[in-house]
N, CA, C and O atoms as a Tripos MOL2 file, in Angstrom:
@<TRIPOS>MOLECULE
protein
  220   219    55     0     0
PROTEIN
NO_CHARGES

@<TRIPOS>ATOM
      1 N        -127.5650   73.2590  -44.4390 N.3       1 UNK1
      2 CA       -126.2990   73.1930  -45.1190 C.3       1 UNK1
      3 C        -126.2200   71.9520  -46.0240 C.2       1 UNK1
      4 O        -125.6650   72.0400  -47.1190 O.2       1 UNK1
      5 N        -126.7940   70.7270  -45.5690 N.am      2 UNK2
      6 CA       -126.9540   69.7810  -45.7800 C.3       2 UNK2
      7 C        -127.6540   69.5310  -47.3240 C.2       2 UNK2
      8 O        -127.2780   68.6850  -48.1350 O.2       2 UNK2
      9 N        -128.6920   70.4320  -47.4860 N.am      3 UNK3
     10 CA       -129.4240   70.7740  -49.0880 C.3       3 UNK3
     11 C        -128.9590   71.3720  -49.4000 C.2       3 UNK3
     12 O        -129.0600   71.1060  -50.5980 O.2       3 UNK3
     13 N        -128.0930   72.5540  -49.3210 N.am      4 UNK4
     14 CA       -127.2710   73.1380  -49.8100 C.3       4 UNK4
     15 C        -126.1170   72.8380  -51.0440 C.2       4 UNK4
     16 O        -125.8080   73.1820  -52.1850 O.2       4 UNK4
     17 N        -125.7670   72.0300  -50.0490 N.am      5 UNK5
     18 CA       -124.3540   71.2640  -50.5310 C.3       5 UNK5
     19 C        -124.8570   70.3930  -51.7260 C.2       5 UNK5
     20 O        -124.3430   70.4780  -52.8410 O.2       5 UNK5
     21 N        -125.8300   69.5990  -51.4480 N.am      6 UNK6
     22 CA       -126.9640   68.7940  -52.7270 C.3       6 UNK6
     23 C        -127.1060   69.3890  -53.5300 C.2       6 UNK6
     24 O        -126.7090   68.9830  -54.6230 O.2       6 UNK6
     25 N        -127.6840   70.5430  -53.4330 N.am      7 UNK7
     26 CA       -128.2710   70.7480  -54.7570 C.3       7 UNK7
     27 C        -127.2220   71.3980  -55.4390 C.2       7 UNK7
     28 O        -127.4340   71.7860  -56.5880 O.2       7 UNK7
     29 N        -125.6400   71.6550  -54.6810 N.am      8 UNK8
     30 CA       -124.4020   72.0880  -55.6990 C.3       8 UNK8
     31 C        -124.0280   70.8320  -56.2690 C.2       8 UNK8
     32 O        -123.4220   70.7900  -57.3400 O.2       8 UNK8
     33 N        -124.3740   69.7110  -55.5730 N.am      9 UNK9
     34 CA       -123.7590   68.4100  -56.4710 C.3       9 UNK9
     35 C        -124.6200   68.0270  -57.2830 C.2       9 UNK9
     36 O        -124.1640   67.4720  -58.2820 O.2       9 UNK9
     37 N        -125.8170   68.1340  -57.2070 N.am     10 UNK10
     38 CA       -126.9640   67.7790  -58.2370 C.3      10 UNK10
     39 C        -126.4650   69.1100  -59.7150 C.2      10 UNK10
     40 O        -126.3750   68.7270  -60.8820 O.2      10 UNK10
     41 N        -126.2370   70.4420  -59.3430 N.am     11 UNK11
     42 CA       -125.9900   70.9040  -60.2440 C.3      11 UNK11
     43 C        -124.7700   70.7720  -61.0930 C.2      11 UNK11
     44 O        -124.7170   71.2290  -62.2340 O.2      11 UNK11
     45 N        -123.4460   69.9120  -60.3040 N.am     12 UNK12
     46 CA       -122.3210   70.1870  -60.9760 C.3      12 UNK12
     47 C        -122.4160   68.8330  -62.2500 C.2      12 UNK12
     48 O        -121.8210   68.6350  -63.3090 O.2      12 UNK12
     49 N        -123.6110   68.0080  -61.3950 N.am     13 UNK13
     50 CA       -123.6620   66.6500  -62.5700 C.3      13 UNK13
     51 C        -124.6370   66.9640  -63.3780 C.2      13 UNK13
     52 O        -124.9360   66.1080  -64.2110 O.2      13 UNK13
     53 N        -125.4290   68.2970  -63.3700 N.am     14 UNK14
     54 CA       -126.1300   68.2310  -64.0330 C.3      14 UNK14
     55 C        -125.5480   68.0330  -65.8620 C.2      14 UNK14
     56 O        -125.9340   67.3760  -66.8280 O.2      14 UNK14
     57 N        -124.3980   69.0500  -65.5760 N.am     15 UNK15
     58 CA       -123.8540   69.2260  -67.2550 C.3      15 UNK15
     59 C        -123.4680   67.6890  -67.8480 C.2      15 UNK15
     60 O        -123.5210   67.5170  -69.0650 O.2      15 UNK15
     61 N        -122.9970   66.3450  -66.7710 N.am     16 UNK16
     62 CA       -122.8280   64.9590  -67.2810 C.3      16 UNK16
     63 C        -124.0830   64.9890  -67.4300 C.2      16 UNK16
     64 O        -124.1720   65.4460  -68.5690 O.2      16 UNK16
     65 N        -125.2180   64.8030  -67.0350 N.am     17 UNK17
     66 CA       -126.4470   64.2040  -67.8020 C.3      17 UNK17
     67 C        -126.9450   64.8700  -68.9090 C.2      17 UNK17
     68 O        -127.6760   64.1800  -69.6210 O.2      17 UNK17
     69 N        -126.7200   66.2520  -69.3310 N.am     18 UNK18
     70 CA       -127.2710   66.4470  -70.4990 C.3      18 UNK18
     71 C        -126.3530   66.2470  -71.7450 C.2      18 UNK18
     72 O        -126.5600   66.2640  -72.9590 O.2      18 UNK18
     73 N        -125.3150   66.0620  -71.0050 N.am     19 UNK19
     74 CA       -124.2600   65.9010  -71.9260 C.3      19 UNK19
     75 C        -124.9490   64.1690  -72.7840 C.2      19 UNK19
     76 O        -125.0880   63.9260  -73.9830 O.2      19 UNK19
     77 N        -125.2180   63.3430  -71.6520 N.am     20 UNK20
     78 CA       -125.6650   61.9320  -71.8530 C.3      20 UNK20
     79 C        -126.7840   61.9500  -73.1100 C.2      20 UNK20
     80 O        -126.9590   61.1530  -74.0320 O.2      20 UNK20
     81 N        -127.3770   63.0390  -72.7980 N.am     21 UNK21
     82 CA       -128.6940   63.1510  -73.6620 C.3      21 UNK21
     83 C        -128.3590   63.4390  -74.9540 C.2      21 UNK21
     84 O        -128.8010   62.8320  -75.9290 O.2      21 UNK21
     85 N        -127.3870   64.5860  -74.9930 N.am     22 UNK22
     86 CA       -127.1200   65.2230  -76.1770 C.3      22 UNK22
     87 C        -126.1560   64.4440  -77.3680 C.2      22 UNK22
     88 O        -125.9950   64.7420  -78.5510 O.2      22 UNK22
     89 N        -125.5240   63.2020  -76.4670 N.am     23 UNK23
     90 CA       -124.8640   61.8670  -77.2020 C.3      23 UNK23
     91 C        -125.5320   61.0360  -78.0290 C.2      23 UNK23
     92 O        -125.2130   60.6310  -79.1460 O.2      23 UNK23
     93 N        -127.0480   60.6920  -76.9930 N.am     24 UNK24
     94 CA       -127.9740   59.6780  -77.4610 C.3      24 UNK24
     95 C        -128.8310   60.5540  -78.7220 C.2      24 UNK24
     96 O        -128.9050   60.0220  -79.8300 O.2      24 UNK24
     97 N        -129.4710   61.9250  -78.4850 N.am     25 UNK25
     98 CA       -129.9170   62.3200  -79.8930 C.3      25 UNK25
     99 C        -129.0940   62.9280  -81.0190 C.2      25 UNK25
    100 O        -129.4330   62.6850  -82.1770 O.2      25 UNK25
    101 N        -128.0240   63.7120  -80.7690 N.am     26 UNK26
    102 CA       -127.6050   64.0780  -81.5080 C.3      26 UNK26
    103 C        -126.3950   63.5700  -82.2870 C.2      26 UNK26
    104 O        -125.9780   63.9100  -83.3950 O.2      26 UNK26
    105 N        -125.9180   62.6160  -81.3680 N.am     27 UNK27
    106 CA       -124.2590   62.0610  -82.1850 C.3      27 UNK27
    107 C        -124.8880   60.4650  -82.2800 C.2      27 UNK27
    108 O        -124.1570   59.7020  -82.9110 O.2      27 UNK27
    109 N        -126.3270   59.7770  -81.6590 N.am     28 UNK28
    110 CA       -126.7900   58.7800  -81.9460 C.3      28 UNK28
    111 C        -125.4010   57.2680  -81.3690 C.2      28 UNK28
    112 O        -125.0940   56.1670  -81.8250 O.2      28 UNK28
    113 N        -125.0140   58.0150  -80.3190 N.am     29 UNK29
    114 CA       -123.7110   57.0300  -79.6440 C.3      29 UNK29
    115 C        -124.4640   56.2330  -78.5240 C.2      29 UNK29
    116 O        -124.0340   56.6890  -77.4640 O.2      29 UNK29
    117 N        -125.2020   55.4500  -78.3160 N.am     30 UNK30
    118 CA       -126.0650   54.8680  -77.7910 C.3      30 UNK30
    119 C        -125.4200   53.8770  -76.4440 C.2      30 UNK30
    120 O        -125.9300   53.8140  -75.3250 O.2      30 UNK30
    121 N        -124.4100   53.2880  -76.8140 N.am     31 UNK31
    122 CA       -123.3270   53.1710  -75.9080 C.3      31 UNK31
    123 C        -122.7090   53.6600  -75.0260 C.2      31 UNK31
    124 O        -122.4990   53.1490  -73.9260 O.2      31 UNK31
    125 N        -122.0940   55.4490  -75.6790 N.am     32 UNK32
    126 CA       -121.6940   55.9710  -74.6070 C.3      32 UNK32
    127 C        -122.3660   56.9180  -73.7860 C.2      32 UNK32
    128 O        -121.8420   57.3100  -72.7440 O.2      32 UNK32
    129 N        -123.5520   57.3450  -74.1900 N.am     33 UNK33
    130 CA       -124.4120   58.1350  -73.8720 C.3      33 UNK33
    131 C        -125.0890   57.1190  -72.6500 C.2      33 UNK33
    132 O        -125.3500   57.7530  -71.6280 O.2      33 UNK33
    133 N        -125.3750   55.8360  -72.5950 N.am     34 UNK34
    134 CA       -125.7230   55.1010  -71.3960 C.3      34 UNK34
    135 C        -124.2910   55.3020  -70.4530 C.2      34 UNK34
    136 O        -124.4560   55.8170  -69.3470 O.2      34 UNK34
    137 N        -123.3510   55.0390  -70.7240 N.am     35 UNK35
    138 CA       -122.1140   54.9150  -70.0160 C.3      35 UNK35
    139 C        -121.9860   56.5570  -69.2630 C.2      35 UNK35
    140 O        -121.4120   56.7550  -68.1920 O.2      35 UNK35
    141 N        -122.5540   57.4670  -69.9690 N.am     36 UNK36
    142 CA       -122.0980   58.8220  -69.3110 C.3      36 UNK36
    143 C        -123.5060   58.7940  -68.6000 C.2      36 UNK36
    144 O        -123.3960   59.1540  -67.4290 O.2      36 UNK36
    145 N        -124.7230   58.4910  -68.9410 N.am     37 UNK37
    146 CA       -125.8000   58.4430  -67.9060 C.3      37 UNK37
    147 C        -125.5350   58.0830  -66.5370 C.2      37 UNK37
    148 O        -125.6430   58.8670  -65.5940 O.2      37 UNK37
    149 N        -125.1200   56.6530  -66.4370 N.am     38 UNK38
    150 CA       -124.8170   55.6570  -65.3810 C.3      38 UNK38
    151 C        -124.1050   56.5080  -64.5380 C.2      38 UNK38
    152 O        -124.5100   56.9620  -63.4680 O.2      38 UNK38
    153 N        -122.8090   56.7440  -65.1750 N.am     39 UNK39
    154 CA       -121.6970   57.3520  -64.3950 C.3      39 UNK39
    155 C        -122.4050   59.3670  -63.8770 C.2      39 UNK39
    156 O        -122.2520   59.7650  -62.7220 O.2      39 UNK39
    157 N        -122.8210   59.9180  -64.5360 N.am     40 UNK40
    158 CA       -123.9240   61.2330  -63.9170 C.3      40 UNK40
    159 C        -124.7860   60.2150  -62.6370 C.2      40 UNK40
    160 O        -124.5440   60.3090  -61.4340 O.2      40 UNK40
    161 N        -125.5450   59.5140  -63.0940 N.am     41 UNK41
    162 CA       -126.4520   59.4300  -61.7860 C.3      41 UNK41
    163 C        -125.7090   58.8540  -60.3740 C.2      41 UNK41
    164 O        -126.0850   59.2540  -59.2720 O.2      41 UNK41
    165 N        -124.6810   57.9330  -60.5230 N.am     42 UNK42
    166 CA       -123.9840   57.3370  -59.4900 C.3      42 UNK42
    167 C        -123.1510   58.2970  -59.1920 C.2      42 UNK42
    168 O        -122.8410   58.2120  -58.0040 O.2      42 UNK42
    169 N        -122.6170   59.2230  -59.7530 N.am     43 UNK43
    170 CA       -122.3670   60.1540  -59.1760 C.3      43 UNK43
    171 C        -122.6860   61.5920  -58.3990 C.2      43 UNK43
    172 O        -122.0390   62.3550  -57.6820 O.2      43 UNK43
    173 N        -123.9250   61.5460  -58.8880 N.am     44 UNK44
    174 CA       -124.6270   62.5490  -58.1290 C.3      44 UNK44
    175 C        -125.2750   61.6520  -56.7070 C.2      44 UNK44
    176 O        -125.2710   62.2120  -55.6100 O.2      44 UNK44
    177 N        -125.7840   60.3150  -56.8520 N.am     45 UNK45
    178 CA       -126.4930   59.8620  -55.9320 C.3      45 UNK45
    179 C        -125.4820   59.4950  -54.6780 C.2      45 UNK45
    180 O        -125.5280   60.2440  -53.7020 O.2      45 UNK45
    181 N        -124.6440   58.4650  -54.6630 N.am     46 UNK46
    182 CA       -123.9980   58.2300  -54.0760 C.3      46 UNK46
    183 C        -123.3050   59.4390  -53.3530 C.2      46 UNK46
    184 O        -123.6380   59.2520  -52.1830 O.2      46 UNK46
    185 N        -122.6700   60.3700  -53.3730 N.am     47 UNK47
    186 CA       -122.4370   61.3920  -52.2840 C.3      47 UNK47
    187 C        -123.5650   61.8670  -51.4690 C.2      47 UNK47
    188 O        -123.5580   62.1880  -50.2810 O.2      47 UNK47
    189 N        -124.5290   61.8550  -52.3070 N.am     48 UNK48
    190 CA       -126.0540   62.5500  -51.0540 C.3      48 UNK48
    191 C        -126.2440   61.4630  -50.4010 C.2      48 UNK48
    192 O        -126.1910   61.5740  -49.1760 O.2      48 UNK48
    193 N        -126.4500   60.4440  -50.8290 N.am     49 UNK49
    194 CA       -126.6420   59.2550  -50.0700 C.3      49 UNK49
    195 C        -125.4980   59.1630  -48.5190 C.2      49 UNK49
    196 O        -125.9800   58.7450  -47.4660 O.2      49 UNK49
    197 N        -124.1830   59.5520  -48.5830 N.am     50 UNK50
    198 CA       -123.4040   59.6460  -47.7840 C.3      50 UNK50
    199 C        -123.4810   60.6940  -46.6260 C.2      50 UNK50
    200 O        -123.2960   60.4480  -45.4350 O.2      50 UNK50
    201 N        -123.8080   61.9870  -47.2170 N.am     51 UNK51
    202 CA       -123.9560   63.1020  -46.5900 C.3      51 UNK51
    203 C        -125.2410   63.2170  -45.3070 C.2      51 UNK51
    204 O        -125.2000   63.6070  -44.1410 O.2      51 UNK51
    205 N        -126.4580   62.6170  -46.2640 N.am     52 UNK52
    206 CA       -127.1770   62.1530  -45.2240 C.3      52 UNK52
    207 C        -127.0010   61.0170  -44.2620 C.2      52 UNK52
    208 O        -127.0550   61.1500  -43.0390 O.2      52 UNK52
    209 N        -126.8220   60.0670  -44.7950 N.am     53 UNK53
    210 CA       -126.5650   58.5750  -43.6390 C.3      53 UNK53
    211 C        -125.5940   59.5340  -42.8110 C.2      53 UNK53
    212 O        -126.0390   59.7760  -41.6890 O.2      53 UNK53
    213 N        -124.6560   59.9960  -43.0360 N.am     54 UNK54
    214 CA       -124.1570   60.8410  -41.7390 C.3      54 UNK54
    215 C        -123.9010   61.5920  -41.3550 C.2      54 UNK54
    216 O        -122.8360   62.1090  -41.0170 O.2      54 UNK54
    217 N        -125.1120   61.8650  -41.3240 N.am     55 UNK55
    218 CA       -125.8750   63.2410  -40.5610 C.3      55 UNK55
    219 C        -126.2910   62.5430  -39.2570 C.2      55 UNK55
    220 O        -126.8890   63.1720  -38.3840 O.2      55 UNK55
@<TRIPOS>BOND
     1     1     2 1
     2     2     3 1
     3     3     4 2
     4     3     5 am
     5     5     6 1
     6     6     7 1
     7     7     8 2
     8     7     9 am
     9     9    10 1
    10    10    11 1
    11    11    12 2
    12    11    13 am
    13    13    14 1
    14    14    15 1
    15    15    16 2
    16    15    17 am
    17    17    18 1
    18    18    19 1
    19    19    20 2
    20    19    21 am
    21    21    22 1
    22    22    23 1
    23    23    24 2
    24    23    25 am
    25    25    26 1
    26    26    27 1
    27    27    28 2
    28    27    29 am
    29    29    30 1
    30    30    31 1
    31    31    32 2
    32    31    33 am
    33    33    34 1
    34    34    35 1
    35    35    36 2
    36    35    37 am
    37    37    38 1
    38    38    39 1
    39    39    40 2
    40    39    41 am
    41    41    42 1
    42    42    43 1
    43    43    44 2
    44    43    45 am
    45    45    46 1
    46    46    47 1
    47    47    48 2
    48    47    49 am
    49    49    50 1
    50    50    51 1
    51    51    52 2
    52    51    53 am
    53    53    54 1
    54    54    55 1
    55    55    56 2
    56    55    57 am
    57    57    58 1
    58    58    59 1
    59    59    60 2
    60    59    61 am
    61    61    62 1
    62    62    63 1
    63    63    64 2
    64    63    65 am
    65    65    66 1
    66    66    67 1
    67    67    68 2
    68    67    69 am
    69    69    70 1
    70    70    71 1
    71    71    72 2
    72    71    73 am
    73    73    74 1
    74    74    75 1
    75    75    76 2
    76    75    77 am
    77    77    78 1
    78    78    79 1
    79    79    80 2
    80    79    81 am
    81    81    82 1
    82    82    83 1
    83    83    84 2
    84    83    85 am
    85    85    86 1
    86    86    87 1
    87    87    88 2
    88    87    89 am
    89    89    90 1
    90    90    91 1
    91    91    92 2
    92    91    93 am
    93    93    94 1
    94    94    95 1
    95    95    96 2
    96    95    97 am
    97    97    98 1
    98    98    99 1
    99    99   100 2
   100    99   101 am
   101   101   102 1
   102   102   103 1
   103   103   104 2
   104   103   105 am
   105   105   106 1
   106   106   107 1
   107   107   108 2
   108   107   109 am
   109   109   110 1
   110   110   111 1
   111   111   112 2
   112   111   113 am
   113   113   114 1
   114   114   115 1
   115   115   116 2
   116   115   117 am
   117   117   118 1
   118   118   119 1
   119   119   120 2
   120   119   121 am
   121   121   122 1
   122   122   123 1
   123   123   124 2
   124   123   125 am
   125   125   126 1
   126   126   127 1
   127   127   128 2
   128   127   129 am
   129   129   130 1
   130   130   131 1
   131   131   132 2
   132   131   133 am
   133   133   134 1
   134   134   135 1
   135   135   136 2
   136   135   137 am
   137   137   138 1
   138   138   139 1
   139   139   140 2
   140   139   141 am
   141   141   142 1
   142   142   143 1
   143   143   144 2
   144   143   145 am
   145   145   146 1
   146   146   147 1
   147   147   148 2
   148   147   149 am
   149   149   150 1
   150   150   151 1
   151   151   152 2
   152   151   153 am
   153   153   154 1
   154   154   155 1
   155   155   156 2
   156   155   157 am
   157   157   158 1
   158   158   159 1
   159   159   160 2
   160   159   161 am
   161   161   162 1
   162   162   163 1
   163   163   164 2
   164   163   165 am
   165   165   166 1
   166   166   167 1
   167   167   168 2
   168   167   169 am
   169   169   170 1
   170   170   171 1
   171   171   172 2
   172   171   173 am
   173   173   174 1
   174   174   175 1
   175   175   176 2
   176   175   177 am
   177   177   178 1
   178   178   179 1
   179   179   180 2
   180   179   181 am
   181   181   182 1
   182   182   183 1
   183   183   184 2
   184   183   185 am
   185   185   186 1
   186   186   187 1
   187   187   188 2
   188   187   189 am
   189   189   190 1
   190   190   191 1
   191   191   192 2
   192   191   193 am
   193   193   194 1
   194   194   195 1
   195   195   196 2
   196   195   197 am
   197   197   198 1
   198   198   199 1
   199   199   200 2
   200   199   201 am
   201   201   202 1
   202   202   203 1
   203   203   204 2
   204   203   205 am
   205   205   206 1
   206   206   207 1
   207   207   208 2
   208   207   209 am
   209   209   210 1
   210   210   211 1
   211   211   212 2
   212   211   213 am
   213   213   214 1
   214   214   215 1
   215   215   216 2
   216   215   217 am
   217   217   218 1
   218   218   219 1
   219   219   220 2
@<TRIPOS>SUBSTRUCTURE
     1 UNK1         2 RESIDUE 1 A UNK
     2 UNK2         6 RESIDUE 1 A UNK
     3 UNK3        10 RESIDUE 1 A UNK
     4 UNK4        14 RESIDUE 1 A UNK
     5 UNK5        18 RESIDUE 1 A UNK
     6 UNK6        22 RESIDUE 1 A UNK
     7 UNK7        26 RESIDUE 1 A UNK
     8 UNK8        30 RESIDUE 1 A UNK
     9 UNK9        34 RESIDUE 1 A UNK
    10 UNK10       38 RESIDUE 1 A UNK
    11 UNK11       42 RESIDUE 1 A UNK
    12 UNK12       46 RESIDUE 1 A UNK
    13 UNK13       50 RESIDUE 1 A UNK
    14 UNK14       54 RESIDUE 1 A UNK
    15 UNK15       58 RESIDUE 1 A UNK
    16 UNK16       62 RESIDUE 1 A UNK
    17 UNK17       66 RESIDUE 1 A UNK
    18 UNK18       70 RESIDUE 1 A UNK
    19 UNK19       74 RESIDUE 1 A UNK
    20 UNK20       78 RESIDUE 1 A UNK
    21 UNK21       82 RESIDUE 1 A UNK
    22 UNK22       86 RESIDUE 1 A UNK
    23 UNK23       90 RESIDUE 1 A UNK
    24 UNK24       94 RESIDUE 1 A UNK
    25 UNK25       98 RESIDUE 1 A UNK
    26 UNK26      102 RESIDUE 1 A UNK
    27 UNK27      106 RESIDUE 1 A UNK
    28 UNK28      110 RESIDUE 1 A UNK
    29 UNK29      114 RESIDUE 1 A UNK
    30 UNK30      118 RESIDUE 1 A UNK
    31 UNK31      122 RESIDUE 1 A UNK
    32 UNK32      126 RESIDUE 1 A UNK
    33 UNK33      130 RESIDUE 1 A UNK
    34 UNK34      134 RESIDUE 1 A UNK
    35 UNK35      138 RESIDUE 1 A UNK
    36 UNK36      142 RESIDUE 1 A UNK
    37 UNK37      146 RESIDUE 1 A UNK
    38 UNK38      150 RESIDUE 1 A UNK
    39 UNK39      154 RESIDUE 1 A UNK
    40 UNK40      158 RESIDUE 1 A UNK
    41 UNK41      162 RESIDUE 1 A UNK
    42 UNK42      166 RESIDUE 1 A UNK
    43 UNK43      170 RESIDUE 1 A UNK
    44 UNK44      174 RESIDUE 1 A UNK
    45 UNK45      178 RESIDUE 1 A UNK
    46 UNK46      182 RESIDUE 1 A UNK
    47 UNK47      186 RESIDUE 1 A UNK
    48 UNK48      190 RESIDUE 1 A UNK
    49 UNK49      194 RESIDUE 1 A UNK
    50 UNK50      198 RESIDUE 1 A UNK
    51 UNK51      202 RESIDUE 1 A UNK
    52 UNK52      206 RESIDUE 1 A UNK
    53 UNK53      210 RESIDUE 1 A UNK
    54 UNK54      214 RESIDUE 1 A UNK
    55 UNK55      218 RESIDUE 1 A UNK
């Protein structure tokens, strides 16, 4: 249940990280495209990180 649940949160951030990508090549916003990176990965990581430690 436990990967389960992951890989729905890995997928729901997936659309923030490409979104991140699609800032840095295509609108060349270099600023916010790090700022939406940061905020995709800490947000995907930090809940799995939780889910497991307590388990």
């Amino acid at each position: 249940m436990l990967y389960l649940l992951s890989l729905f949160i890995i997928g729901s951030n997936y659309y923030t990280l490409t979104y991140g990508i699609y800032l840095w090549k295509s609108e060349n916003n270099k600023l916010g495209s790090i700022g939406t990176i940061i905020i995709a990965v800490i947000a995907t990581v930090a809940p799995i990180l939780v889910l497991f430690i307590k388990k």
